[in-house]
Backbone bond lengths (Angstrom), bond angles and torsions (degrees), N, CA, C in turn:
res aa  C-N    CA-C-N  psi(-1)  N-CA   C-N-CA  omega(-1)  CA-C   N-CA-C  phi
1 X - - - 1.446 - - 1.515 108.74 -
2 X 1.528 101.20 127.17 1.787 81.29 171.15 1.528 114.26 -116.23
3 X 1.275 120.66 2.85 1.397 110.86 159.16 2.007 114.21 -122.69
4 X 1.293 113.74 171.49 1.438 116.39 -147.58 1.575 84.48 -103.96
5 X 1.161 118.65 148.53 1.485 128.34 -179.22 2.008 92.18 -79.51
6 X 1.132 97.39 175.27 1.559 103.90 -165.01 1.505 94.84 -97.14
7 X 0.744 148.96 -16.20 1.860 155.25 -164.34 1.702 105.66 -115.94
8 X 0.589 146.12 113.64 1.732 153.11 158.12 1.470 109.13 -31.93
9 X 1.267 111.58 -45.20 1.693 123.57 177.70 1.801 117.12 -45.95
10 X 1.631 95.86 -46.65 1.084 115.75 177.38 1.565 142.23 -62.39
11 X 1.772 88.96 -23.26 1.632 119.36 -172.09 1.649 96.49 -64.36
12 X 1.419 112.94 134.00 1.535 122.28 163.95 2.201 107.63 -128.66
13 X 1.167 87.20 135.66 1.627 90.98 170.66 1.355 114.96 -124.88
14 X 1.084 106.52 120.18 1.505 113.46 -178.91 1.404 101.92 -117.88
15 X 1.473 110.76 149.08 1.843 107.33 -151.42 1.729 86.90 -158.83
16 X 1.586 100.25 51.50 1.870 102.02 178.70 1.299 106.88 -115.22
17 X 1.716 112.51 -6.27 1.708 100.32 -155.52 1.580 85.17 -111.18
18 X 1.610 111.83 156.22 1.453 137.25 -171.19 1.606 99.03 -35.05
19 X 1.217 117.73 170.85 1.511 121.99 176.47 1.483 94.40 -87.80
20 X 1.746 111.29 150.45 1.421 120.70 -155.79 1.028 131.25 31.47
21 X 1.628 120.78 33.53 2.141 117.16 142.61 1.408 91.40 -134.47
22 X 1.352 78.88 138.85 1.670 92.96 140.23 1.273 140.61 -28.62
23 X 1.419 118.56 150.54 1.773 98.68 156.14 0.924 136.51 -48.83
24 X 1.341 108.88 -47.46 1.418 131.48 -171.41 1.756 98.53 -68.95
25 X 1.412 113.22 -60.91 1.283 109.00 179.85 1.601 125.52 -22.49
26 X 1.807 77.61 -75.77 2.292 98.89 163.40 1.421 107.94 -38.45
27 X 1.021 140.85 -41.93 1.934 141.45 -160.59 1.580 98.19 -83.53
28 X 1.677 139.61 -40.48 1.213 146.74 139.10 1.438 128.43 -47.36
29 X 1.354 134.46 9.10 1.138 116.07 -156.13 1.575 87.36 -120.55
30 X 1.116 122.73 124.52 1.721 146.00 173.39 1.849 90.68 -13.19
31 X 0.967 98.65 173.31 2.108 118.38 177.27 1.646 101.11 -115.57
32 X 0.949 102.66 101.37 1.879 91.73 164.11 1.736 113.41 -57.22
33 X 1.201 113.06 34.24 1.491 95.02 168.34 1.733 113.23 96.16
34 X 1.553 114.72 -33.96 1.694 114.74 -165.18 1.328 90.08 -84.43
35 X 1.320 106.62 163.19 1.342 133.84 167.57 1.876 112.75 -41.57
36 X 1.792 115.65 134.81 1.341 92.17 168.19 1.422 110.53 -70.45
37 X 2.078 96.22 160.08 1.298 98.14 172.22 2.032 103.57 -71.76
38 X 1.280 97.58 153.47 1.797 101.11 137.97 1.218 149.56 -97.27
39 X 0.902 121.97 132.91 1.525 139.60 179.02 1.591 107.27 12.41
40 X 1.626 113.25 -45.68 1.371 126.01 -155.13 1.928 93.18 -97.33
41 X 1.326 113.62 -16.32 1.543 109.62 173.14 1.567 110.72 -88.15
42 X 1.567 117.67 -34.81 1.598 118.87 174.79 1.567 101.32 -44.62
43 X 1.683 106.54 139.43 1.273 114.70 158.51 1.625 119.97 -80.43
44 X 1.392 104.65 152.81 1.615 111.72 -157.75 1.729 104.03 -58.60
45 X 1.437 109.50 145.71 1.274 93.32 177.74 1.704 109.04 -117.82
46 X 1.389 122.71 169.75 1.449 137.16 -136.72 1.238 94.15 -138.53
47 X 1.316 99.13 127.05 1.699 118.77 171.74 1.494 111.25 -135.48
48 X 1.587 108.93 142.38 1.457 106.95 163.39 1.315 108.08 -127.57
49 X 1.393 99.25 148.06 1.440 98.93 172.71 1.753 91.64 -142.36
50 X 1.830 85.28 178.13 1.372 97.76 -154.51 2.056 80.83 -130.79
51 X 1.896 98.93 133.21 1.041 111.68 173.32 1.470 114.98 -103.96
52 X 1.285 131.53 148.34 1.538 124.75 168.95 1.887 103.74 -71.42
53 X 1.313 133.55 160.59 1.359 141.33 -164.47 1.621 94.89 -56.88
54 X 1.265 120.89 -43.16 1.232 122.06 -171.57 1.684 108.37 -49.62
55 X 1.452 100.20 -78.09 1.244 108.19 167.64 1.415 126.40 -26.20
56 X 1.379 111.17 -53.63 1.314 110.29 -170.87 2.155 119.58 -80.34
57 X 1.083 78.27 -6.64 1.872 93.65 177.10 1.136 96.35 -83.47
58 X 1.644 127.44 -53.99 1.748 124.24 -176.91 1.293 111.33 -64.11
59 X 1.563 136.74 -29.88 1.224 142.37 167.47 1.456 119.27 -60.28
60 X 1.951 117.72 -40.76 1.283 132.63 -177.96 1.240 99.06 -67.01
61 X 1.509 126.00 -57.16 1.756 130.65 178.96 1.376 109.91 -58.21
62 X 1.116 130.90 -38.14 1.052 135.18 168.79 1.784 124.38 -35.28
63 X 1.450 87.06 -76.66 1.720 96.32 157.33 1.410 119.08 -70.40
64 X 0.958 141.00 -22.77 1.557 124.49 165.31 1.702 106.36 -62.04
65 X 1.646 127.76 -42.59 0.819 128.77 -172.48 1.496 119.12 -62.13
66 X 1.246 109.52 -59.27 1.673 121.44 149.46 1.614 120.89 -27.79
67 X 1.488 113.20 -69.21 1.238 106.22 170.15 1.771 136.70 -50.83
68 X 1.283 98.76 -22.42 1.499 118.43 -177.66 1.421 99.48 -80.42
69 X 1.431 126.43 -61.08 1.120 108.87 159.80 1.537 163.74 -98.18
70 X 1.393 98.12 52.65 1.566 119.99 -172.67 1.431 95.10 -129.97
71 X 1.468 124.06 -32.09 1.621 126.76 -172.00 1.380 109.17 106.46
72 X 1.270 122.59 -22.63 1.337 117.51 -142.01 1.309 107.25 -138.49
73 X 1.574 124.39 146.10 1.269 135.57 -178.22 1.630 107.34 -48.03
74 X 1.233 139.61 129.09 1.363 151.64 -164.82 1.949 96.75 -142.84
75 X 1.566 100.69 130.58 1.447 96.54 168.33 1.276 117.98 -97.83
76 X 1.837 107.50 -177.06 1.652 94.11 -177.82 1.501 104.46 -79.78
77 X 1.561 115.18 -17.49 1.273 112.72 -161.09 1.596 86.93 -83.14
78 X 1.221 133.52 -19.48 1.947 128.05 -167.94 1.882 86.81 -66.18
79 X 1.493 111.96 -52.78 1.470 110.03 -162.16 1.463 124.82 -62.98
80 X 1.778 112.66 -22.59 1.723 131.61 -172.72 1.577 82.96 -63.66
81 X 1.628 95.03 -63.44 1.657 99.66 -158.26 1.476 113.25 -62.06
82 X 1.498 122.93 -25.49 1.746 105.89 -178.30 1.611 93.63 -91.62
83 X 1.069 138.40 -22.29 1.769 123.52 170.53 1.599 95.89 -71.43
84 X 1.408 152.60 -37.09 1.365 132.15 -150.22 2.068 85.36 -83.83
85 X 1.195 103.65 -34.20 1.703 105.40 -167.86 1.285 113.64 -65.41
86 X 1.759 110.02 -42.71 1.392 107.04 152.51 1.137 129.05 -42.36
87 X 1.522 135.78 -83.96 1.325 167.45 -161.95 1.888 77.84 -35.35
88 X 1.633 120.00 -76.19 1.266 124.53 -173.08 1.480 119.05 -59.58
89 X 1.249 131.10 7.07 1.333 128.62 163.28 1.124 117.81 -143.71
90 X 1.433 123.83 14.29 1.771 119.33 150.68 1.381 127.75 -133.19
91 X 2.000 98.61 99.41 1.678 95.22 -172.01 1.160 127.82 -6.61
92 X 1.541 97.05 -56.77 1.630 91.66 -156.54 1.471 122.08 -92.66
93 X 1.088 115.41 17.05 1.366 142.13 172.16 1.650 110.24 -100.83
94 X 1.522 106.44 -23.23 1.758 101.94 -175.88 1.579 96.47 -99.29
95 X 1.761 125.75 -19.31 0.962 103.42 158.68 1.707 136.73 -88.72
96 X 1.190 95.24 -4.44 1.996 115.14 160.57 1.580 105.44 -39.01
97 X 1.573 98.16 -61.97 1.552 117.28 163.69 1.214 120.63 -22.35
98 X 1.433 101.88 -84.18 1.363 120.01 172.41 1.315 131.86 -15.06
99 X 1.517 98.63 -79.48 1.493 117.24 164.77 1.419 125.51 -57.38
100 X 1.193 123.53 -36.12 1.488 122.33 -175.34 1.853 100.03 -71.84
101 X 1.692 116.16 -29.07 1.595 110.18 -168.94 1.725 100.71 -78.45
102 X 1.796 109.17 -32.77 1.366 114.92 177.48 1.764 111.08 -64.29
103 X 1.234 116.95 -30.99 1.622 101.00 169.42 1.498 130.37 -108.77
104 X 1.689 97.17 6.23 1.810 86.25 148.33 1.875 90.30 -159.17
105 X 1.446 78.08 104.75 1.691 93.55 160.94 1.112 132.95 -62.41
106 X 0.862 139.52 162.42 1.786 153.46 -172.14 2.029 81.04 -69.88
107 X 0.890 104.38 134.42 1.952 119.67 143.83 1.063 132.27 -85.77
């Protein structure tokens, strides 16, 4: 990305593509010939985002709540990744999604 969205909410960083390109750049850039990697050879990629206080108190309770009941130390990044795995493998959970982004959009 080379310019910053106007809202903080909006900001995404992705920090997978070679040093000096882009993602997009890296996803354009010729194949020397080797095999593509798969999915399971890409290194993990990194996002930040930015919650308003609200958000981030329902996210904090969230994981305390989780942690309380499993026993066990749980991260925030363990919880993104088992809700994004959900969301992507149960319809009706990706349209929960759906609907909740269709009645209050990002600003």
């Amino acid at each position: 990305m080379t310019g910053r969205p106007t809202d903080p909410r909006d900001q995404l960083e992705s920090t997978t593509a070679p040093a000096g390109l882009t993602a997009s750049a890296a996803a354009a850039a010729p194949s020397d010939g080797a095999s593509t990697p798969t999915l399971a050879d890409a290194p993990p990629s990194k996002f930040t985002v930015l919650l308003d206080p609200e958000a981030a108190a329902g996210f904090d309770q969230l994981a305390v709540d989780i942690r309380r009941l499993i026993g066990r130390r749980v991260s925030k990044g363990d919880l993104v990744r088992a809700l994004i795995a959900l969301a992507a493998d149960d319809p009706a959970l990706h349209h929960q999604v759906l609907a909740e982004l269709r009645v209050h959009p990002a600003t």
